[in-house]
Phi, psi and omega in degrees: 000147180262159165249127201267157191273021157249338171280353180269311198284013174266314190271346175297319165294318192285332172294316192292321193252021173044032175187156206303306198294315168278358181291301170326294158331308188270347204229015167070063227167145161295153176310280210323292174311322158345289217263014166259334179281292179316298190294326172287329196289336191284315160328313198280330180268329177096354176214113188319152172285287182269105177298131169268162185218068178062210218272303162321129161223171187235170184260148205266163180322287181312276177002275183308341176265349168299290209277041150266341176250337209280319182313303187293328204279306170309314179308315171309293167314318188289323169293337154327293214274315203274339182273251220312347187275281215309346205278008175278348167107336168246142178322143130287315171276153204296152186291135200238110179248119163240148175256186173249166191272026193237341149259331178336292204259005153281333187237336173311327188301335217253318205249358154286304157000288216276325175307315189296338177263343150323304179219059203304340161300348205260139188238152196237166191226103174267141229204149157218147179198164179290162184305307196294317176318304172292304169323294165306343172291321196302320197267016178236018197127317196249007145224160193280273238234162180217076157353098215209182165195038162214158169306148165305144195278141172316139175127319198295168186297172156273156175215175179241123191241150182249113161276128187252339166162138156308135188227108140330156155265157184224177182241137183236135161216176164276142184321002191242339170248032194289113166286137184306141188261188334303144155259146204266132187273355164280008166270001179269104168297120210295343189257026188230354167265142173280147153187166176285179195267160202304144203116346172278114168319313192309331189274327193264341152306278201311335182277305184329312171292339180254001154063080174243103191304329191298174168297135160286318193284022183235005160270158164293354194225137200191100178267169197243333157214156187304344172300328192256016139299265184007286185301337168292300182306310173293355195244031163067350176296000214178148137241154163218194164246131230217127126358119183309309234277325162329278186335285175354292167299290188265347168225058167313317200296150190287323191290348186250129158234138174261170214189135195268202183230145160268172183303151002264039138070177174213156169192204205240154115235158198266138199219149140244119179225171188211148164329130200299321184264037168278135169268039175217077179250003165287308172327302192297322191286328180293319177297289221292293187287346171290345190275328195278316228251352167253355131328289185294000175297281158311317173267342165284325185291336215262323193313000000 
């Protein structure tokens, strides 16, 4: 007996989400059937994979050194499948694109439009999550593209990033407490900006840029999103600073003002990136430029 590549993705799911029922879940399957897949391989290895632990399990030393290999031996295969899928130049299956959330609900507005008239065959399975996450989806597998807006860190799978437009930062404060612009960003008191909480590149762009010298981890106010900054920043608690691509979207409110920076100002840039050995980066480089040319689209209508 083999152990087969729906049975490495049965064990690969259960380490990760560490219980039967959400392992079933992510893999469309019955509990039963799961843990009937799981239960062969370990015949087969001659050893448990996994300590059950009550409703929990963990993967045993061997267990965790299988599905360490199981990863690469899938990884492989999908890249198998996406070359043979690819020689017609496009997926069959839909394109699993992640953002990060400090772009998502910014540019999706903007850049589906244009993909879908672009490509009306082409179908996309869209996703938002923080940059370590996508990165990891990217280097295990579970996503073509990715959206980010800091370089991948060295160690990492390769990869190929496309750079797509710089996106400045602006200062959001409430109307009673708007400083005459441009404002010098060393002039912001440190303990009055707001950001989100740790793990967003936006909050470690943000602390950088105001050189807010305290433990970050140690403020009392640490938001999951730029909308619920905002609403403190119009009720007067707080200023922050917002991603130009932001602005649009988030400083509707009459309570809000915005304010530019002075030079040299601080911002972003925005990268789309995908695995050097996928066989459609030529597809992914054509997505990367319809995202630049509808941005840029967008600052001529808003100009």
């Amino acid at each position: 007996m083999t152990i087969t590549l729906k049975q490495m993705r049965y064990a690969v799911a259960l380490a990760e989400t560490g219980h039967f029922g959400r392992a079933a879940e992510r893999c469309r399957v019955t509990q039963p059937a799961l843990s009937q897949q799981i239960q062969l391989i370990e015949e087969i290895c001659g050893a448990p994979l996994f300590d059950r632990l009550g409703k929990a399990v963990r993967p045993t030393p061997f267990g965790g050194e299988l599905v360490e290999r199981a990863r690469k031996v899938l990884e492989s295969a999908d890249d198998l499948m996406a070359f043979a899928q690819g020689h017609a130049g496009q997926p069959s299956a839909p394109i699993r694109f992640g953002l990060i959330p400090t772009v998502a609900p910014y540019l999706l507005p903007d850049i589906f439009p244009a993909l879908q008239t672009q490509f009306p065959s082409l179908a996309f399975r869209v996703s938002e999550s923080r940059t370590e996450t996508l990165l990891k989806g990217l280097a295990e597998g579970d996503l073509d593209l990715a959206l980010i807006a800091t370089d991948p860190p060295p160690g990492g799978p390769r990869l190929t990033v496309s750079r797509l437009f710089p996106d400045s930062f602006v200062l959001a404060t409430s109307r009673v407490e708007a400083p005459e612009e441009p404002v010098q960003l060393a002039s912001l008191p440190a303990e009055r900006i707001l950001l989100l909480d740790e793990g967003h590149c936006f909050r470690d762009q943000a602390i950088a840029a105001c050189s807010i010298a305290a433990d970050p981890s140690a403020r009392a106010f640490a938001a999951t999103s730029l909308s619920t900054i905002v609403e403190f920043v119009a009720n007067g608690q707080g200023i922050t600073l917002l991603p130009e691509i932001a602005v649009r979207k988030e400083a509707t409110d009459p309570r809000i003002v915005i304010r530019s920076l002075a030079a040299p100002g601080a911002g972003r840039d925005l990268s789309l990136v995908w695995r050097e050995t996928t066989p459609f980066a030529a597809l992914f480089e054509e997505i990367a430029e319809i995202i630049r040319q509808s941005h840029a689209d967008r600052a001529i209508l808003a100009a």
